[in-house]
C-alpha positions as CSV (number, residue, x, y, z in Angstrom):
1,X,0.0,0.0,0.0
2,X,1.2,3.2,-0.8
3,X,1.2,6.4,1.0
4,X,-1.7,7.8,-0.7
5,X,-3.4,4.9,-0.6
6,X,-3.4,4.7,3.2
7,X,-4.5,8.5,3.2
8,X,-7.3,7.7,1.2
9,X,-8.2,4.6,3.8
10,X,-7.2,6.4,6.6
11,X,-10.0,9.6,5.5
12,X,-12.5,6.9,4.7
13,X,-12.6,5.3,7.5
14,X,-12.2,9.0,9.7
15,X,-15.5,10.4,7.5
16,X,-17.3,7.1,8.4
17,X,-16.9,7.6,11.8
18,X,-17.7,11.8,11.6
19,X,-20.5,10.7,9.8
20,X,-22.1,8.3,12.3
21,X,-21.4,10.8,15.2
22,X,-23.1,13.5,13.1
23,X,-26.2,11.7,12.0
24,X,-26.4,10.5,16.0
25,X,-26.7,14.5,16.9
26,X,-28.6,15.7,14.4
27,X,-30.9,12.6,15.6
28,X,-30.8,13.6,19.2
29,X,-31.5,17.1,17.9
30,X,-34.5,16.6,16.0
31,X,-35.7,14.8,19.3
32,X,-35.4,17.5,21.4
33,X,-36.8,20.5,19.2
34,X,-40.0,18.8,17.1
35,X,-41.4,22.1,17.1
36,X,-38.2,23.7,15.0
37,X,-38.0,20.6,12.9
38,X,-41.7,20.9,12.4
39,X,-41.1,24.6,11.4
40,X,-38.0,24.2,9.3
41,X,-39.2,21.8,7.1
42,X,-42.8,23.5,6.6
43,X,-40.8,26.4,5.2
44,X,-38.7,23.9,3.2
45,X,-41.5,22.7,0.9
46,X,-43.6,26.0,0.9
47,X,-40.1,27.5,-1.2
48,X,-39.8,24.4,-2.6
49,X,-43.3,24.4,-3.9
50,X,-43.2,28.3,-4.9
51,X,-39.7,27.2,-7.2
52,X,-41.8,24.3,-8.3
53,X,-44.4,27.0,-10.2
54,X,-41.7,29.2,-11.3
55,X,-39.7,27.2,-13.8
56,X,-38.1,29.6,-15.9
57,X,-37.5,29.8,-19.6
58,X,-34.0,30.4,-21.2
59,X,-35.2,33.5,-22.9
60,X,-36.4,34.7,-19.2
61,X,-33.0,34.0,-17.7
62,X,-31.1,36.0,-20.6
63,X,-33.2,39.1,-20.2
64,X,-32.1,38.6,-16.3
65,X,-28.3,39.1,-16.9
66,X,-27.0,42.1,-16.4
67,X,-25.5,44.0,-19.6
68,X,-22.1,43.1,-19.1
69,X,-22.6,39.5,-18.6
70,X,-24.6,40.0,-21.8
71,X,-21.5,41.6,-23.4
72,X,-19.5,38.4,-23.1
73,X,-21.9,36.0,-24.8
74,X,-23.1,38.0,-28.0
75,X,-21.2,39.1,-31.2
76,X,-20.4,43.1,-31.9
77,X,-23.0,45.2,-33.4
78,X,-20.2,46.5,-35.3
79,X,-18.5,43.3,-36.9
80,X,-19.9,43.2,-39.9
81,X,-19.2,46.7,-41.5
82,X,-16.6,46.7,-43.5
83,X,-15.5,50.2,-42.6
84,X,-15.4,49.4,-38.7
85,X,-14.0,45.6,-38.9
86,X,-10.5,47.0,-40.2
87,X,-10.9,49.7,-37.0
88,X,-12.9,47.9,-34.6
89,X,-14.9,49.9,-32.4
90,X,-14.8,52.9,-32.8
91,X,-14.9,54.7,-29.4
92,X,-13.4,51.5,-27.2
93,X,-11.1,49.1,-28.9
94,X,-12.5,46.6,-26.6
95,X,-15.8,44.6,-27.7
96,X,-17.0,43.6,-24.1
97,X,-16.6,48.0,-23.4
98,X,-18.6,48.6,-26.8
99,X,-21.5,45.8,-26.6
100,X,-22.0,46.9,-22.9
101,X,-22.8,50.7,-24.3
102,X,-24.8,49.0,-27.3
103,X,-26.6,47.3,-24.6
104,X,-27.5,50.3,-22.7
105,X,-28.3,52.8,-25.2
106,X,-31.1,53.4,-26.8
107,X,-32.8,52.0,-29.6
108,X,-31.8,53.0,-33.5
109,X,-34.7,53.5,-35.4
């Protein structure tokens, strides 16, 4: 057996034993304090039920990021005219700078 080998047995065997001693407290625990447990898990399943009716749509969770998060993910507004590719942007040099202000200004009718 190597030396990593008995570390790995060794923390096996140390985790089994922390485990046992933790689920024998949190046993005791739930023993004494039925009322908190009672509690707890009530609030548990009322989130759990209020995530249940809120699944949310990948269309939903893109219009939740924030510009600049945006930024990193789509392609510049300005790659595609010839005059600006050779240049790049022209006020930042850096795309995830210029999409950001795309992103945040107003629309171009």
């Amino acid at each position: 057996m190597t030396g990593e080998e008995a570390k790995r047995a060794y923390m096996r065997k140390y985790n089994k034993n922390r485990r046992d001693k933790l689920n024998e407290y949190n046993k005791e625990w739930r023993r004494k304090n039925p009322d908190k447990v009672k509690e707890y898990e009530k609030r548990y399943w009322e989130r759990k039920a209020q995530l249940m009716g809120k699944s949310i749509t990948n269309l939903e969770r893109i219009r939740k990021m924030p510009a600049a998060k945006l930024a990193e993910i789509i392609m510049c507004p300005y790659d595609g005219e010839p005059d600006i590719v050779l240049n790049r942007c022209p006020q930042y040099r850096d795309c995830v700078k210029c999409i950001t202000a795309w992103l945040e200004s107003e629309e171009e009718q």
